[in-house]
N, C-alpha and C positions, 0 to 999 in steps of 0.2 A: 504494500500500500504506500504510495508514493507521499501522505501524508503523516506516516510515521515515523521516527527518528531510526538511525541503523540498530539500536538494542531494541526500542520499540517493538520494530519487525520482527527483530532474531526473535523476541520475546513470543509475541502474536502467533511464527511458524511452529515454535517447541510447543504450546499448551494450549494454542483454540482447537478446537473441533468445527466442520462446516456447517452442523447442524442449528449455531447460535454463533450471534454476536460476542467477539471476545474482549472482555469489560480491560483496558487498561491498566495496571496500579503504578501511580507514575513513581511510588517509591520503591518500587521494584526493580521498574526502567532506569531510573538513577544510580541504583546498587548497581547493576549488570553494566552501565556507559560507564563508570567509574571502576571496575574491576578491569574491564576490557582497555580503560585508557593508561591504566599501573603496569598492565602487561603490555605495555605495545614493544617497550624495547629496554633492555637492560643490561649495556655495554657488549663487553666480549665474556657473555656468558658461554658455557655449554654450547648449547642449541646453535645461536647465533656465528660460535668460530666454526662450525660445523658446517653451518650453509654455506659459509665464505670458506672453508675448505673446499667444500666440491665445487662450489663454486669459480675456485681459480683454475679450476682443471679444463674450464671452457660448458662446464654441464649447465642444462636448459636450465632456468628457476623452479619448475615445476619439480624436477627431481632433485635442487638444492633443498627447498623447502619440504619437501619427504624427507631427507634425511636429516632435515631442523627435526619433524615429529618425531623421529624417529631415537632421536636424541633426547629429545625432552617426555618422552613419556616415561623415563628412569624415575624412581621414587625420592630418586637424591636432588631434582629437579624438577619439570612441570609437576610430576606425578607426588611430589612433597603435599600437597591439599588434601589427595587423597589419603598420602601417608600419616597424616593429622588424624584424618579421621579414622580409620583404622586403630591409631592409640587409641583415641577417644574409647571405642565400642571395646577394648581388649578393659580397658582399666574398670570400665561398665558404671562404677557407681563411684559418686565423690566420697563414698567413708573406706573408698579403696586407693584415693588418692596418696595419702599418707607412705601406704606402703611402695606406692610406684615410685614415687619422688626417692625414697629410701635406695631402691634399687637403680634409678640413674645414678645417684651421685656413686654408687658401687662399681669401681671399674670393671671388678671383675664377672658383671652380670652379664650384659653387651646389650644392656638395656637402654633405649635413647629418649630421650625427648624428642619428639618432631614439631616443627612449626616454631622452632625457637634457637634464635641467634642466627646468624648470616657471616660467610667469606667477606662480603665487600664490605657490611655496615656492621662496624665494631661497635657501635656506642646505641644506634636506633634506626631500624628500617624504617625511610622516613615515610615509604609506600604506606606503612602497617599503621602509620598515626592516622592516616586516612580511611585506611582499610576495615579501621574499629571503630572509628564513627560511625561508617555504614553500615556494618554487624549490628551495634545498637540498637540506629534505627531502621533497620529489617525484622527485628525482631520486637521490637517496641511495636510495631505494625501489624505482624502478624500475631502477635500474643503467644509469645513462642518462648518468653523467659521462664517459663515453668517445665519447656521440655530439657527430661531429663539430658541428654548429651550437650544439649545448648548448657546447662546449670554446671556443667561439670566443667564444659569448657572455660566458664567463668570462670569457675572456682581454680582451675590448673593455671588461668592465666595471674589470679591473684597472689598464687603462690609463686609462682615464677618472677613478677614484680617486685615482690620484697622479701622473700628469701636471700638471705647472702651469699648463700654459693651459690645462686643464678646472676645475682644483679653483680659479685667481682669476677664471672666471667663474661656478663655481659651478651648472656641470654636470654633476651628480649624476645617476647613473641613480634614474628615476624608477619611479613603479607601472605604467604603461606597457611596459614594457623586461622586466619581471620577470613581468608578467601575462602576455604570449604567449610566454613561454616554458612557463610552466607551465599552458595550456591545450594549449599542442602535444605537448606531454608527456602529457598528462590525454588525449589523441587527440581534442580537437573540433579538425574541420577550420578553419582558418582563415578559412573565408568567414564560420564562425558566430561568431565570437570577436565584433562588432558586434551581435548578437541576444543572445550570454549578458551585455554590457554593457549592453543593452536592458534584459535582463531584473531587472536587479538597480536600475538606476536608476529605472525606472518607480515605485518605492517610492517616491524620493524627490521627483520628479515629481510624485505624484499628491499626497504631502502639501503640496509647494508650492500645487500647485493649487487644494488643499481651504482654507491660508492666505488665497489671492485673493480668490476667492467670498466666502469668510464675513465678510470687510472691508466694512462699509459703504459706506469712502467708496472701494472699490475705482474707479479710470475705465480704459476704454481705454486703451494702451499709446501711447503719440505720442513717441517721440523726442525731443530738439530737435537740430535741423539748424540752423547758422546761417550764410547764405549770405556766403562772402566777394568776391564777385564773379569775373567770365572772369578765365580767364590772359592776361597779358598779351601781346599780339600784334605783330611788328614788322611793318606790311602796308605794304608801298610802293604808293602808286598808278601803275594802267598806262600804261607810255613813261616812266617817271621812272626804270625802274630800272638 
């Protein structure tokens, strides 16, 4: 509908039926324009050096941008919203919280946190200050602070805030942690939360892309690897030993 904004539509496609008018919620469309605007690009992440890899190799955009998805549907990366929530549902209830948090700080569990602290942003994902005012009000909307996973998520993010060994390492909940809450809210299932990150990054992707090309002295991508030789080996020769 040519009278709808680009999330509007996206919205209207995923949840009308043809059978009836599909009612609007503009605070809905808001949450989804502002998720979709956090993800459009975010330096040389993953995803992003990947496209502009195959990319220097001369490949179409179509199959640079495959292997952007391809890239970022890892859990260490787009698929980190999903992996939020997944803790969420494992941990199940906040008087289980206690115990979980016990078992991160445990190195020896290989227990993690997801949706909290970031490589690039040491001190505060400035995406996620945004990203939780829209959580709020998604949920202040829908009357959704009563559901349990939403109740937990608060509660794991309160702890995470002022706890000491979160906040001198400077594990902040990130855009991550706040973005699958509020698509699961928004009702896209879970498996697509990787396809609506797709879908917003592709932007920044393709202008990546378009920077490459148009560089003359653009070359092929090569790495450097610099070999340091075998590990070191204790081989006894045989009968000697």
């Amino acid at each position: 509908r040519n009278d709808l904004s680009y999330s509007a539509n996206f919205m209207r496609m995923m949840f009308s039926v043809p059978t009836e008018e599909y009612k609007m919620n503009p605070v809905l469309v808001r949450a989804l324009d502002r998720l979709l605007i956090l993800h459009a690009d975010h330096e040389q992440n993953a995803s992003t050096s990947t496209v502009r890899q195959a990319g220097s190799s001369g490949a179409n955009p179509f199959a640079c941008v495959a292997a952007g998805i391809a890239c970022l549907w890892g859990p260490a990366h787009g698929g980190a919203n999903e992996a939020c929530l997944n803790m969420l549902e494992q941990i199940g209830d906040a008087s289980r919280i206690g115990d979980f948090i016990k078992q991160v700080k445990d190195k020896n569990s290989n227990v993690k946190l997801m949706g909290f602290g970031h490589r690039v942003y040491k001190n505060y994902d400035p995406r996620a200050k945004l990203m939780r005012e829209t959580c709020h009000e998604v949920l202040n909307d829908l009357g959704l602070h009563d559901d349990r996973l939403f109740k937990l998520a608060l509660a794991l993010e309160k702890i995470a805030l002022e706890d000491d060994y979160f906040v001198s390492r400077k594990l902040y909940p990130n855009v991550d942690f706040y973005s699958g809450i509020v698509q699961r809210a928004i009702g896209i299932p879970v498996a697509l939360f990787t396809c609506i990150f797709a879908l917003a990054r592709t932007v920044g992707w393709i202008s990546q892309w378009n920077e490459m090309v148009g560089d003359p002295d653009a070359k092929i991508a090569r790495p450097r690897q610099l070999y340091a030789g075998a590990a070191r080996r204790d081989v006894q020769p045989i009968g000697k030993r």
